[in-house]
N, C-alpha and C positions, 0 to 999 in steps of 0.2 A: 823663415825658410828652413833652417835647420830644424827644428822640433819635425818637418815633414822628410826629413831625407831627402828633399832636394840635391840635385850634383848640378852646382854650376858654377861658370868660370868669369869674372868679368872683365870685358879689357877695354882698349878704346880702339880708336881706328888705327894706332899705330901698331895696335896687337900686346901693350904689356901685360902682364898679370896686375889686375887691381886688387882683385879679392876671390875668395871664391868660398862656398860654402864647408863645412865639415867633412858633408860628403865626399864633396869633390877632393876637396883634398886627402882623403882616403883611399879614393880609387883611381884618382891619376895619380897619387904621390906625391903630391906638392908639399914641399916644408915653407916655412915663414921665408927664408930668403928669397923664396922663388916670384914675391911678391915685386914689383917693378922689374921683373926679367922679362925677356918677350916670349910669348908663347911657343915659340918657334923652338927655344931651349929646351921646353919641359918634355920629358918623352912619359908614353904612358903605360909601356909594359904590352900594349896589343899590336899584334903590325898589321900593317895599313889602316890605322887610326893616325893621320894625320890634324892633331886637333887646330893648328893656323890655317891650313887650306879651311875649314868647317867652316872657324870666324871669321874668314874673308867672304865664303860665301854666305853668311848671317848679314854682313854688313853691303852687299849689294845690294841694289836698287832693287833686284828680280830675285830674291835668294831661293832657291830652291831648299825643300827639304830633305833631309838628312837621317835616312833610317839605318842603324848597326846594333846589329846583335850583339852582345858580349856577356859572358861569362865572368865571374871573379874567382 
C-alpha cells in the first residue's frame, strides 16, 4: 500500500489509531504517538473533515459513502 500512495487509517470498532499508511500520515499529520489514541484526538487541518464520525459510518451495517474534495 505505500509504494501506491494509499492514505489510510486503521482502527477498530472502539475507533483507536492502529496504523495508517505513509500517506496518511502525511496528510492528516499523524506522528508515531498518535498510534493507540482515538481517532477522535487527531485533527486534520480541514474543517468539517470529521474523520471518527467517517469511521463510525464505515463500520455500520448500512455505511453510506463518503465523497470530500480536499486540497493540500
Amino acid at each position: 500500500m505505500a509504494a501506491a500512495e494509499m492514505t489510510s487509517i486503521f482502527v477498530d470498532t472502539r475507533l483507536p489509531v492502529k496504523r495508517c499508511t505513509p500517506a496518511a500520515a502525511r496528510f492528516i499529520q499523524l506522528i508515531p504517538t498518535d498510534i493507540g489514541r482515538p481517532l477522535s484526538d487527531t485533527g486534520t487541518g480541514f474543517p468539517g473533515v470529521e474523520l471518527a464520525g467517517y469511521a463510525m459510518n464505515a463500520l455500520n451495517r448500512h455505511p453510506q459513502p463518503i465523497n470530500r474534495a480536499m486540497a493540500e
